[in-house]
N, C-alpha and C positions, 0 to 999 in steps of 0.2 A: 625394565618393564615399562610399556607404554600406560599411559593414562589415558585413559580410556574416558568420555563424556558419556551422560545419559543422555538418550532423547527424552525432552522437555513438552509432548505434542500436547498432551493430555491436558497438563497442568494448564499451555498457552493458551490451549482452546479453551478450557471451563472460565479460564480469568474474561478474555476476548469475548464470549457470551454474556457476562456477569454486566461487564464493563459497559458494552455495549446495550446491552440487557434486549437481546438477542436470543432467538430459541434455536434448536437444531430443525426445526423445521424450515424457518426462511434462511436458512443458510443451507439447505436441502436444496429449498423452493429454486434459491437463485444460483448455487452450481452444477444442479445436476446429481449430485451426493445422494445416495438414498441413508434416510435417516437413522438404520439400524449401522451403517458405516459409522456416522459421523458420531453416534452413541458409543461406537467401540472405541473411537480414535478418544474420543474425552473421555473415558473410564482408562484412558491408559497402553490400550495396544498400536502397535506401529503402524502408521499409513502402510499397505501392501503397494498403494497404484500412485506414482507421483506428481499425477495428471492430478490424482482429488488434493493433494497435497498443495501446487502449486495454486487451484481453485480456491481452495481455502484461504489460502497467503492473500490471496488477491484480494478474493473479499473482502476481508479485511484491513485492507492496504498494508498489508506489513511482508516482509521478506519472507524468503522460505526459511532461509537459514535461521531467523525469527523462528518464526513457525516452528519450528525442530529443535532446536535448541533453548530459545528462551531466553538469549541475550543476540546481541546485533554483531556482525559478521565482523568479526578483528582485521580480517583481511582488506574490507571494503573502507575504505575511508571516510570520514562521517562528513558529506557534504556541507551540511550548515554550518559546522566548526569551522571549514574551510573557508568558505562564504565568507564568514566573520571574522577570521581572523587576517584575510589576504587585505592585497591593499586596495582591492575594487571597490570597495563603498569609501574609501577616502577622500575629502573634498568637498565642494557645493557641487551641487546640479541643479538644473532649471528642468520640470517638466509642465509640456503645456498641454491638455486636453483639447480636441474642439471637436465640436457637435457635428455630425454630418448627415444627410438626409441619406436616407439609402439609392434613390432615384443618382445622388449624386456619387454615392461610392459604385453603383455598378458601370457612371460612365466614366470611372478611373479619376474622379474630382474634376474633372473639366467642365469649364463652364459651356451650359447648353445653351445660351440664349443666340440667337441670327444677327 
């Protein structure tokens, strides 16, 4: 028999408001969502449209699969782990900033004087 997951939506969104301290209205405001959705989806029922699903993720910055679940995709490998653990930040480096005038980045850094 397979094992079956719950979806987590309900639970991720009331914590994702709380956290952020966030209402369902400017999460309305800024995807589109009408409010009585996004009321249904944190009291616990399934996203129907995966369009407000993926709106929501976004908002939020966080994954769909996030979103739905309520832990991070096993499948996706966790890039910062990655990051840190490769040998790419290994060593010194030198970086050097320098100021530039915009006048002078739009004519490609060359100098304009005759």
């Amino acid at each position: 028999m397979k094992n079956k997951k719950q979806l987590k939506t309900g639970e991720v969104l009331r914590r994702l408001l709380a956290e952020t301290k966030t209402s369902l209205k400017e999460v309305g405001i800024a995807t589109g969502i009408p409010i009585s959705s996004l009321s249904q989806i944190k009291q616990g029922r399934p996203i129907r449209d995966m369009g407000n699903a993926r709106a929501i993720a976004s908002y939020f910055g966080i994954s769909l699969f996030f979103l739905l679940w309520g832990e991070d995709d096993p499948a996706t490998p966790n890039i910062i782990h990655k990051l840190e653990t490769d040998e790419i930040f290994k060593g010194t480096y030198e970086i050097t900033l320098k100021k530039v005038s915009l006048k002078n980045r739009e004519s490609g850094g060359k100098n304009e004087k005759n």
